[in-house]
N, C-alpha and C positions, 0 to 999 in steps of 0.2 A: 655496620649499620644495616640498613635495608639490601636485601639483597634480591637479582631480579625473581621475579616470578616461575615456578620450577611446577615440571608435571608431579604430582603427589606419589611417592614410591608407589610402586607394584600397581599404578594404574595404566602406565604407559602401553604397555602389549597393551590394553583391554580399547585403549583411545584409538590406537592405529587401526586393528581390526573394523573397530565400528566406522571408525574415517573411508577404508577400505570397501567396507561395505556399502557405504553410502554412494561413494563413485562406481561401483558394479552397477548397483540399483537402478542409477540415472541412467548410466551409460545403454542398461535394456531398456528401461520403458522408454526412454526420447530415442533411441535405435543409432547411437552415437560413438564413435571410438572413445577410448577410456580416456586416453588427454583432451578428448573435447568434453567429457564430464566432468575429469579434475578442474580444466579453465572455467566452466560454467560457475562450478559447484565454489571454485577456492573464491571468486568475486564476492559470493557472501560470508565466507568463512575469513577473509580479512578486511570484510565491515566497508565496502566498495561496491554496494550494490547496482549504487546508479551507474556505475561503468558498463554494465550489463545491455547499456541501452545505447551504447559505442562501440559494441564486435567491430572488427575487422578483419579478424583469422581467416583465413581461407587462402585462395588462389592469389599468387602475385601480394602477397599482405607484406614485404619487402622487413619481413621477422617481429611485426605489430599485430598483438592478438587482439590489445583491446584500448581504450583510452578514456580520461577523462579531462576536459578543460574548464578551468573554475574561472572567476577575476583571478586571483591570488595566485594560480600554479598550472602547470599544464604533468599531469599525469601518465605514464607510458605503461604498458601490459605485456609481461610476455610469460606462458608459463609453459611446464617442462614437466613431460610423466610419462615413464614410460607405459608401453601396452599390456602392461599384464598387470594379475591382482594377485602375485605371489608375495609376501609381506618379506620373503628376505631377499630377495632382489630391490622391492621398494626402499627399504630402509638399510640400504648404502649410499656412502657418500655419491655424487655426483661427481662428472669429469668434467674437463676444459669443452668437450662438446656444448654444455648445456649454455657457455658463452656464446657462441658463432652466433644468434640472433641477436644479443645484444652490440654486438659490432654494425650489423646489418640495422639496427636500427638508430645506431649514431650517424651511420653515412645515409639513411634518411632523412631525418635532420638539418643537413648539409646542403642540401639539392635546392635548389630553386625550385624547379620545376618539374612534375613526373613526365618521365616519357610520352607524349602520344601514344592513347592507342592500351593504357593501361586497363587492364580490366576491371581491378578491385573498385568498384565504386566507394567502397567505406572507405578506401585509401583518400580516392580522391575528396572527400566527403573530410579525411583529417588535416588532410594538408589545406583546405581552404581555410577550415576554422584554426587551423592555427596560425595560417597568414594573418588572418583577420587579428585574433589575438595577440598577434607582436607589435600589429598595425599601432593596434588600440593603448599597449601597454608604451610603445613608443609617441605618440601623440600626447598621452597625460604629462609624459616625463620631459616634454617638449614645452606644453602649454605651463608647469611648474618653473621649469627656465626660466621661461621669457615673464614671469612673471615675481621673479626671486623670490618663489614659495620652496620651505625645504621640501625637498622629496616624499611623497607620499608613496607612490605605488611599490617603489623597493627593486630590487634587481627582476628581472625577468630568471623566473625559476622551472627548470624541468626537472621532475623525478621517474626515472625507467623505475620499474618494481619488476624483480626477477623470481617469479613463484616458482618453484619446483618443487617437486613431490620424491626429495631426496633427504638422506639424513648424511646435510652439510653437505661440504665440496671435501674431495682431494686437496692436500697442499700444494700440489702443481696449480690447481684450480683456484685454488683463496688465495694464491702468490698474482695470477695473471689476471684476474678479478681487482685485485689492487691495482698491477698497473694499469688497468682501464681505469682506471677510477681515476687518479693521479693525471693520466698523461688529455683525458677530458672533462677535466673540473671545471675549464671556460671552453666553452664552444659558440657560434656563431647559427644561430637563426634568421634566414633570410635579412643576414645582415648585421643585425640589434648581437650584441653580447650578453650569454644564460648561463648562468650558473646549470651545472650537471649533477644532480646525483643517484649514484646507484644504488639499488636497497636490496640486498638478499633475502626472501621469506622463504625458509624450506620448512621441512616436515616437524623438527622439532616447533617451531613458531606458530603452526598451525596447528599442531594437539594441545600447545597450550592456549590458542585460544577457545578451541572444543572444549577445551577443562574448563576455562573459565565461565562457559554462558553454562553448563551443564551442572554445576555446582550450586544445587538448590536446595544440598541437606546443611542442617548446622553443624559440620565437621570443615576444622579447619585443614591444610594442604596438605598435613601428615596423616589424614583421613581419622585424626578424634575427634571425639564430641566435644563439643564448645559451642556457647554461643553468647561470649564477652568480644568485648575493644575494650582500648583505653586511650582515652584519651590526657594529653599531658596541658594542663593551662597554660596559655602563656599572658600576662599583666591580670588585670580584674577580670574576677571573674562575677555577672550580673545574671541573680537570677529571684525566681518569686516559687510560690511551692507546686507550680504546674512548669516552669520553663526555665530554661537557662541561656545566656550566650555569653561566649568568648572565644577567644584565639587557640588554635589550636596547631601544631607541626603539621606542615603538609606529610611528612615523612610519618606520623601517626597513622593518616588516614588512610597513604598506601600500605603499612602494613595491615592495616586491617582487611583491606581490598585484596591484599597478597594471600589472607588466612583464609579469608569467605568468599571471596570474589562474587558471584553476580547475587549471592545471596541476601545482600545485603543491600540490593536495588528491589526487592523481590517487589515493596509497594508502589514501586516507580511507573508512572503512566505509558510510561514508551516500552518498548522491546529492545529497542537498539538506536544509536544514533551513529550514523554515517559519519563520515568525513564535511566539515562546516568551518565555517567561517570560523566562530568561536573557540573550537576547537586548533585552529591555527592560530589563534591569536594567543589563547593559554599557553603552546607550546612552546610559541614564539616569546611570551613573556616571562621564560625562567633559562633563555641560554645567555646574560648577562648579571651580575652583581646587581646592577642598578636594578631590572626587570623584578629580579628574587625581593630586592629590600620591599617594592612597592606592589608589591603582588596583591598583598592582605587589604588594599585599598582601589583595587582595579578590579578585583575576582566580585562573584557577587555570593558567594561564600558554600556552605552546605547546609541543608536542615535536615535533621536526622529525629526518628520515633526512637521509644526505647519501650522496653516494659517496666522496667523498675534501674536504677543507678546507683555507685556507690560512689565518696568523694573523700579519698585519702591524698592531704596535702593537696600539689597541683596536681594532682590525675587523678581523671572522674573514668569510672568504670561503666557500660554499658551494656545491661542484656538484651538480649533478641530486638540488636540494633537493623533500624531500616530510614536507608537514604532516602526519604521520598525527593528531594532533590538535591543536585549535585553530580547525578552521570557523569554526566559529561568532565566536570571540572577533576573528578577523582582519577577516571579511566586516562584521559589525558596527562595527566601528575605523574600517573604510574607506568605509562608507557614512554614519554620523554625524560622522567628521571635516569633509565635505564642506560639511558643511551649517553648521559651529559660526560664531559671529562671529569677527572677525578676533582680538582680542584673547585670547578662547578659544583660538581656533588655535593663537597664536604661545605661549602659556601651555603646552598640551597640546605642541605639538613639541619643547618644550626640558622639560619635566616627567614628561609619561607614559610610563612604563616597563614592559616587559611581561616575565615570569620566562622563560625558553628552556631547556627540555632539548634535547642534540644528541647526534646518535647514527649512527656510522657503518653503515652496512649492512650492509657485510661481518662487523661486530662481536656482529650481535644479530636476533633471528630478528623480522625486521617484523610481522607477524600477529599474533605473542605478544603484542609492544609497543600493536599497536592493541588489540587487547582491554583489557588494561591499563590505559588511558590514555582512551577515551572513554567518560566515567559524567558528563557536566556536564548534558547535556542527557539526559532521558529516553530509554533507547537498548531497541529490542527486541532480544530476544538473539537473533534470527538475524540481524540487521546486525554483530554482534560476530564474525561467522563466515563472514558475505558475500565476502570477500578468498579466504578458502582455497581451498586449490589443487581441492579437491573440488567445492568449489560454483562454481569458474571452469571447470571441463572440464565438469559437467553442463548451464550455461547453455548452453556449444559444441554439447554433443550434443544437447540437444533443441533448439538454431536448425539441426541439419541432419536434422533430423526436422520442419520447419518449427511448433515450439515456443520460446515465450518464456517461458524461466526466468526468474523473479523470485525471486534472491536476494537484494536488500535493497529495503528503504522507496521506494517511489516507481520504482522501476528503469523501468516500460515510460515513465514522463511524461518522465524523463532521458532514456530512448533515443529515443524519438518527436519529439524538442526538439531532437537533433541528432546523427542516428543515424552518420555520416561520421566521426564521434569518440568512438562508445563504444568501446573501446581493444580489449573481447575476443570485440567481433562485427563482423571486418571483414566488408566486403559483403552487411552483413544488413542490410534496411531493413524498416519497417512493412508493407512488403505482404508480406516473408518470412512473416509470421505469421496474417496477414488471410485472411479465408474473406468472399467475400461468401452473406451468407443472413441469415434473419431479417425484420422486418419491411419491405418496401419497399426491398429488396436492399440493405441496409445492413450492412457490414461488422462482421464481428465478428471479437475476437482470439485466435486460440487460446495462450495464457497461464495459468501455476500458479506459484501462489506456493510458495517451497520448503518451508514449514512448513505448508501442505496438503497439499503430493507426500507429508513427512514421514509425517505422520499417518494417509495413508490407504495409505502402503506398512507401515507398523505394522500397519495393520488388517489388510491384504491377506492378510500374512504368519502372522495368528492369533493378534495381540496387541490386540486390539479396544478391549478394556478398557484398557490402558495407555496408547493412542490417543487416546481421551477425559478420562480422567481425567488424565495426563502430559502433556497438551499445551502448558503453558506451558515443560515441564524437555526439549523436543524436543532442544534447541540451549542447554542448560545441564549436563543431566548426560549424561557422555559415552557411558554405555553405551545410551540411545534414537539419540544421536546418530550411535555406531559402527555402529547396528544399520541406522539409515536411510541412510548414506551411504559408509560403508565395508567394508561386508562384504556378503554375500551368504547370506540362511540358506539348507540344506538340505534342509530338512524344513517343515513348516507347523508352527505350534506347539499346535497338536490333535495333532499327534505327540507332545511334551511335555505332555500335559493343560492347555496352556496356559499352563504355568510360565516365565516369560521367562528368570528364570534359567536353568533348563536348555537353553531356547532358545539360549544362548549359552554356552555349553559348548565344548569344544574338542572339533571332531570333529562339530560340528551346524552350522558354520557354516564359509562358503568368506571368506580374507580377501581380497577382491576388490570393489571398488567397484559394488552394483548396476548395473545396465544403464539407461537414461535410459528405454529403453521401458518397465521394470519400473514405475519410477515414475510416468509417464503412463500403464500399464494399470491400475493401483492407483486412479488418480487419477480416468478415467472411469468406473470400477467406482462408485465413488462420487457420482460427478456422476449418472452414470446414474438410481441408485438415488432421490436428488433429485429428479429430473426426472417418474421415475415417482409418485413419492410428493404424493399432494396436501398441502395445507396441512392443520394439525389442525384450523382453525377448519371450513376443506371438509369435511372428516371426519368432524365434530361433525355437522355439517348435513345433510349425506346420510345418515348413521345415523338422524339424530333422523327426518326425511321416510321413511326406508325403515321405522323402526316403527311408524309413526303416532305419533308421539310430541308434535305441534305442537301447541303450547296448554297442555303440560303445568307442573306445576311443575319449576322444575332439580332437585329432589330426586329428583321420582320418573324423571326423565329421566334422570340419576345412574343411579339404582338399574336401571332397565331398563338402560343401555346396557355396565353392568360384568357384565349376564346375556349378553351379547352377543358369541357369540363372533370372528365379523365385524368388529365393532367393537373387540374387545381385539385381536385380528390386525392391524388397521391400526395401533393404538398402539402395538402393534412396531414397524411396518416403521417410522413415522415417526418415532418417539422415538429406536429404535435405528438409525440408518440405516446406521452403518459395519458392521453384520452384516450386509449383503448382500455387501459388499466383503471380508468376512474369508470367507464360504463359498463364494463365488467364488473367492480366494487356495484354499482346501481343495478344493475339488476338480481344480485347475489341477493344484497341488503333488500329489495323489494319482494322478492322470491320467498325470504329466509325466514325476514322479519329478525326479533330474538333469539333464534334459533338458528343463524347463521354460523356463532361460534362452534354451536355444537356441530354442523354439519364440514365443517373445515379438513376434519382426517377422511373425512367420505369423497371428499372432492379433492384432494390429493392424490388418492390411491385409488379409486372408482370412476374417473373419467379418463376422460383422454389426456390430461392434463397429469398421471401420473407416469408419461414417458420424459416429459421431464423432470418430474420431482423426483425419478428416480436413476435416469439416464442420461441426462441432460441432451436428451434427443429430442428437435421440433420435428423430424422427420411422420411422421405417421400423422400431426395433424398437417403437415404441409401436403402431405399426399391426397388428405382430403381435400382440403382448401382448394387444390388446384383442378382437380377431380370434379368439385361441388356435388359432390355423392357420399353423403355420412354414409358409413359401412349399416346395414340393419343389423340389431339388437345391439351395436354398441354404443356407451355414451358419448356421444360426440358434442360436448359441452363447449369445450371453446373452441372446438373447428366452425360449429354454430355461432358462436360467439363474436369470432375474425369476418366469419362470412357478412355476419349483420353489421361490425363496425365496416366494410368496406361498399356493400349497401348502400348507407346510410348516408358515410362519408359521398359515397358518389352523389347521389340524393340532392346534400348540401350543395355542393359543388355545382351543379347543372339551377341551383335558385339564385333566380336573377338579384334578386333584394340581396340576399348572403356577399354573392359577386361585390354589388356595390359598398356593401358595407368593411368587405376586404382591401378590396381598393383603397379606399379612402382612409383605411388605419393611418395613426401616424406610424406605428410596427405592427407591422403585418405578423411578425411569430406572437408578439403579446394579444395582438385581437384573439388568435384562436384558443388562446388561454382564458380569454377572457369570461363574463358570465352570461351577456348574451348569445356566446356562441356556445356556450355548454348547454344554457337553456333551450336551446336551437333543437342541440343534439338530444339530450332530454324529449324535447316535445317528438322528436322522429321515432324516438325508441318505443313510444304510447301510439304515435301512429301508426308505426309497424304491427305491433300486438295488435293493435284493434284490428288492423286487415286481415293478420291470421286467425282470430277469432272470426271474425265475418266471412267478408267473399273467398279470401285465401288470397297465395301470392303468385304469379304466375313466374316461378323459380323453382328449381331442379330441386335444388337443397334445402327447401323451407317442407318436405312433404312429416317431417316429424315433428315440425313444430305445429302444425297444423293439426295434426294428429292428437293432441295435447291440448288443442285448443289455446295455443298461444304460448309467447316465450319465456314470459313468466310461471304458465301452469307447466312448460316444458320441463324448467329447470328445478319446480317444487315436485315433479315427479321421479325425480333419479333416486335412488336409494342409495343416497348419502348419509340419512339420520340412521 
């Protein structure tokens, strides 16, 4: 029958090499030994990303590199590679050596308590949360006792994962890997009794998962052309001349998964799906008879596109098949079948049935369909939206602005794993987007996620407040949606008092898809504003040392620092940060007029604002900023820009009316969102101009606005068009 999954002849040397290469690569730019590239790197190459945010390697780590604790399971890390990047020392078996940490990490386990005096904080950092979690799994299975509910929560479950970057063990080594396994199948957790088990991942398992996500041409595993499945019916089969549904073998759909592998997700909204709930629950629901019978009534099945179909007897034939949902359910199927005993197997290939909607292409608008159809797994709503045609021509335009759009979940770790076959960036690779700078000339990415483009071209535009407070409905309700991605307003909406409704009005708004620059100017507008803005807890501190306030009580440090107009100034900029980015948008739009969009690549790459758009350096306008001395003859656009929201912001801050009307919010962060305080800020931005038209300012750094005759004629003077 199905047999497991196998790298495609004569592609193997080619898989390792590039596997290879990839650990070199990391290993220099992040300035790292090669086993801490392989550990970084194998976390996302065995679909374990979030563990990433659980290190523990290092000093005194007592043989734990990494971990993850779920409800359901507690997860254990330890991986093994040697220091060099010669492929035939790599791909030999491994020895009994690469066991000693997994020993060392059962008699962790064991311990009640660590030593005083440990140094590894992320140790201690594991062993609390997994106190906690025994605590927790023990209490449910206490409060089901006493209350004569069957068992819900299940055994307490640990799995070590033993990554090495070795092809296989030695047979002394897969002999004494057994008896670990065998002689701690039940161990004791602070007490509670846990099932133990060990999972060997080495080199071959990992080029076959590199094979599978990089398999985006229609060539099945013995690398020919095709691009059929077949599927076998099993009872009625119902259908009308756009669609069909019925049952189908699960064992069908892994071998199609076996032939195409990701090829066949290719319309699929996600990248990747982690380790979930769901996906435990699937696995868990085909290692008994019972589980297999009722599968076909518990699963929530697969929907699949085709181009065209053929139906001879029970098997229907399918060309340029695509799962738009289903992931999860297929990749799951085919990776726990592999593993089941024989008997199971043979039980599950003649038993388990999965439900199949079909659906012609031509018949039915795909995008629609995928919305529709992925709700199994917890899906964020701009992955439901990631496919459309909008968010596929903006990822194009900012990769030829050398930006990486991140339209869904995970997008850069998918493109960076095997950039050759992301389908809608030919010839774009990771250095496309890399700037070296930063600490130790370490590379960084210049990359935005599209629901922060979102947000802060909302702001940009004069919807600040809706920015903030709507940010979950960016990519649910369509009129933020149409606003950020399909149309183009007119006006700023301090034009409209701020009213978004009217903001979209017919006649206030052009129906043309923003500009990709708009979105990345909006975007550093923001970043910017971050960059300059310290932390509040800094804030706090520097205020308290600039009153003399140390040693005080918090009460009366309270009381002075809300006298403080300084100090409420900063609790603007920080609190509110997307108001830099909307009065930026305001005066751009007043400045520009219509001619805004065109002036957009000029004020990218012609002010000072193109150290970031290109280096993702704030350094040069912070140098001004703190200077208050724009360099002569260059454009110092938003070092002017930071200068006047700080200003301004102080301005507010020292008005006594403003004060009281802060106070008295019932939320203090929604007040400064709000429209009387944007109008506030508004009317200061007119009174500024008008000063520098008139008398002038008595400030250092206003001497070229003045020059210009004000901030508005400042910024219609740059030669941006």
């Amino acid at each position: 029958m199905t047999s497991q999954i196998t790298i495609p002849e004569g592609h193997r040397d080619n898989l390792l090499q590039s596997l290879i290469d990839e650990v070199g690569r990391y290993a220099e730019e992040e300035g790292v030994r090669l086993s801490k590239a392989f550990a970084h790197l194998a976390l996302g190459w065995i679909g374990d990303r979030d563990s990433i945010e659980s290190i523990t390697d290092g000093a005194a780590d007592r043989g734990l590199d990494a971990y993850q604790i779920s409800p359901e399971s507690v997860t254990l890390y330890q991986f093994k590679a040697r220091e060099t990047l010669d492929k035939e020392q790599l791909d030999g078996p491994g020895g009994s050596d690469l066991l000693s940490d997994i020993h060392r990490i059962i008699n962790l386990l064991n311990i009640d308590e660590l030593p005083e005096g440990t140094s590894n904080a992320n140790l201690r950092r594991f062993i609390n949360s997994l106190r906690t979690h025994v605590r927790m799994h023990s209490a449910a299975e206490s409060i089901q006792r006493e209350n004569h509910e069957q068992p819900l929560a299940g055994p307490l479950f640990i799995n070590i994962k033993l990554v090495a970057f070795t092809n296989g063990l030695t047979k002394q080594a897969t002999e004494e890997l057994d008896k670990l396994r065998k002689s701690n199948d039940v161990i004791k957790v602070f007490g509670v009794e846990a099932l133990l088990d060990i999972t060997l991942v080495t080199l071959n398992e990992l080029l076959t998962t590199r094979w599978r996500e990089s398999n985006t041409d229609w060539k099945d595993i013995n690398g020919h052309k095709g691009d059929t499945i077949k599927l076998t019916v099993e009872g009625q089969r119902i259908e009308d001349k756009s669609s069909m549904i019925f049952y189908t073998r699960a064992v069908d759909l892994i071998d199609a998964y076996q032939r195409f592998v990701y090829q066949l997700f290719e319309p699929n909204v996600r990248c990747s799906i982690t380790n979930s709930r769901v996906n435990r629950e699937i696995s868990k629901q085909i290692e008994t008879e019972k589980g297999i019978r009722q599968f076909k009534y518990l699963n929530n099945g697969v929907t699949i596109v085709h181009s065209s179909c053929t139906k001879r007897g029970d098997h229907v034939t399918f060309s340029r098949p695509g799962i738009v949902n289903g992931l999860q359910t297929v990749t799951t199927l085919a990776a726990k079948y592999s593993t089941l005993p024989s008997g199971i197997r043979s039980y599950f290939e003649q038993h388990c049935h999965v439900l199949v909607r079909v659906y012609g292409k031509s018949d039915i608008f795909v995008p629609t369909l995928v919305k529709a159809t992925n709700n199994q797994n917890p899906m964020e709503p701009r992955n439901l939206r990631s496919n459309d045609s909008e968010q596929i021509l903006l990822e194009q335009r900012f990769a030829e602005l050398g930006w990486f759009y991140e339209r869904k979940d995970y997008a850069w770790e998918a493109f960076i794993s095997d950039e050759g076959a992301w389908p809608t960036l030919k010839g774009a690779n990771r250095k496309t987007f890399q700037v070296m700078t930063g600490q130790g000339g370490r590379p960084q990415v210049r990359r935005v996620d599209n629901q922060d483009a979102a947000q802060a071209w909302l702001a940009f535009t004069g919807y600040a407040n809706e920015a903030v407070q709507h940010k979950r409905e960016l990519f649910t309700n369509d009129k933020f949606y149409d606003h950020a991605f399909k149309s183009r307003p007119l006006l700023h909406g301090s034009a409209h008092d701020y009213s978004f409704a009217d903001g979209r009005r017919e006649g206030a708004i052009s129906l043309q898809a923003p500009l990709a620059e708009a979105l990345i100017l909006a975007h550093l507008c923001t970043r910017l504003a971050n960059s300059l803005t310290p932390a509040m807890r800094h804030h706090r501190d520097a205020s308290i040392a600039r009153l003399r306030l140390i040693g005080r009580k918090k009460e009366e440090q309270d009381s002075a620092l809300n006298e403080d107009a300084e100090w409420l100034a900063g609790l603007i900029r920080i609190s509110a940060s997307m108001l830099f980015a909307e009065m930026c948008g305001m005066v751009l739009f007043r400045a520009f007029g219509d001619q805004l969009y065109k002036a957009l690549p000029g004020i990218l790459n012609k002010t000072d604002m193109v150290h970031l758009f290109k280096n993702l350096s704030t350094d040069p306008i912070r140098a001004v900023v703190e200077a208050q001395s724009p360099a002569s003859g260059e454009n110092s656009l938003f070092s002017l820009l930071w200068l006047t929201h700080v200003y301004l912001t102080n301005s507010i801050a020292a008005d006594m009316s403003w004060r009281n009307s802060f106070f008295q919010a019932s939320s203090r962060p929604r007040y400064l969102y709000s429209a009387p305080m944007r109008r506030m800020l508004q009317q200061y931005v007119q009174n500024f101009d008008n000063r520098l038209k008139g008398v002038g300012m008595p400030l250092n750094w206003t001497d070229a606005l003045e020059k210009k005759g004000g901030l508005f004629a400042y910024v219609q003077s740059l030669p941006v068009l």
